[in-house]
C-alpha positions as CSV (number, residue, x, y, z in Angstrom):
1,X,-54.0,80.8,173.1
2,X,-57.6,80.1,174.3
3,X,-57.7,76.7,171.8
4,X,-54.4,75.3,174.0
5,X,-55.1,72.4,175.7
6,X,-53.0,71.2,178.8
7,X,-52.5,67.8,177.9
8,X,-51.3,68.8,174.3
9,X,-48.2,71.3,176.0
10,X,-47.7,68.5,178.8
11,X,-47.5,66.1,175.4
12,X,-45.1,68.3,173.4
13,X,-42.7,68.5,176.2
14,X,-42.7,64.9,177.3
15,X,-40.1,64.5,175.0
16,X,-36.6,65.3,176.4
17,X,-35.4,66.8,173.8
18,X,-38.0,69.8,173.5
19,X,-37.8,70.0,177.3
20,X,-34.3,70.9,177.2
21,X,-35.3,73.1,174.5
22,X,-37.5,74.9,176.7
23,X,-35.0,74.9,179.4
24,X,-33.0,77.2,177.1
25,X,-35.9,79.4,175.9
26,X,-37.3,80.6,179.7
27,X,-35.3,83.7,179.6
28,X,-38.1,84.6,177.2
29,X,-36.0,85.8,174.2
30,X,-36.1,85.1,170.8
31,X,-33.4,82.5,170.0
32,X,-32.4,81.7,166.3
33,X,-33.4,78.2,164.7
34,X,-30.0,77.4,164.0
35,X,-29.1,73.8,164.9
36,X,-25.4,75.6,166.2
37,X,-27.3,77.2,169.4
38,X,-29.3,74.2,170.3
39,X,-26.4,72.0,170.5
40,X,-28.3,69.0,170.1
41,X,-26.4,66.0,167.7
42,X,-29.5,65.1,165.9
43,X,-30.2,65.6,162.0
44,X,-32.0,69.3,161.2
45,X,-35.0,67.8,159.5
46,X,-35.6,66.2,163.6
47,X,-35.1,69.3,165.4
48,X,-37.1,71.2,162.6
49,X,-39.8,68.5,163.8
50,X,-39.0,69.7,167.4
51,X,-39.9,73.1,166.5
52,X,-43.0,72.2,164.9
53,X,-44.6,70.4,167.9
54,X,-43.6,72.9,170.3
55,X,-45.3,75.4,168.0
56,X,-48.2,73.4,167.5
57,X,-49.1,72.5,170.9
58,X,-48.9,76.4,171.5
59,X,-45.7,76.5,173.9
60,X,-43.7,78.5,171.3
61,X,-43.7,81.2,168.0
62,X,-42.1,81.5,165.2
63,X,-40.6,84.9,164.3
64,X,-39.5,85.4,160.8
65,X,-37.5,88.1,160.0
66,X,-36.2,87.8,156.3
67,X,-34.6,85.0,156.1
68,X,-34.1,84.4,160.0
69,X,-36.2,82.7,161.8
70,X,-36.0,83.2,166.1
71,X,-38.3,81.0,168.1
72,X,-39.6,82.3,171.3
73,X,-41.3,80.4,174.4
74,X,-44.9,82.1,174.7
75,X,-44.6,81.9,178.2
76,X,-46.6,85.2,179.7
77,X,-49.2,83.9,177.9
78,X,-48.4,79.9,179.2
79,X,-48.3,81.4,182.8
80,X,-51.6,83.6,182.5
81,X,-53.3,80.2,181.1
82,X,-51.0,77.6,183.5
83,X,-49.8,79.4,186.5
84,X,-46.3,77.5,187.5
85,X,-46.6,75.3,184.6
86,X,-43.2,76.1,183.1
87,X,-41.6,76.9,186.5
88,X,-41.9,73.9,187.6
89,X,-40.8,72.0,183.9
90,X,-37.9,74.2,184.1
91,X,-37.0,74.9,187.6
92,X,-36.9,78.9,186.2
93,X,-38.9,81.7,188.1
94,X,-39.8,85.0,186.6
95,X,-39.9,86.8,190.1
């Protein structure tokens, strides 16, 4: 977490899509890659994309558990690095 940068999370989640994706991640739980939860009506090869910037710029994880895979919003560690950052992208508190 120390290499994350600011402007690459703020960059990852200027698109709307992997806001929203975010927005359904804040709970903090692992939620399965499967293009049926995210609902979104775009090919999987783009919301595979999706996943891969937000794990790049550091906002989420990959868990892989055999042959499921669960991403997860990293966001204790995004709140101990960016205090309100994904409050205020997501209009969630943890309190």
């Amino acid at each position: 977490m120390e290499s994350v940068e600011l402007v690459d999370v703020l960059k990852a989640l200027a698109d709307p899509i992997r806001l929203r994706m975010i927005q359904q991640l804040v709970d903090g739980d692992p939620h399965s890659k499967s293009s049926q939860f995210w609902g979104f009506e775009i090919q999987k090869s783009t919301l595979a994309h999706h996943f891969k910037t937000l794990r790049e710029a550091g906002v989420t994880r990959t868990i892989v558990e055999g042959r499921n895979h669960w991403i997860q919003l990293r966001r204790a560690e995004l709140d101990a690095k960016f205090p309100g950052l994904i409050d205020a992208l997501t209009g969630h508190t943890t309190a």
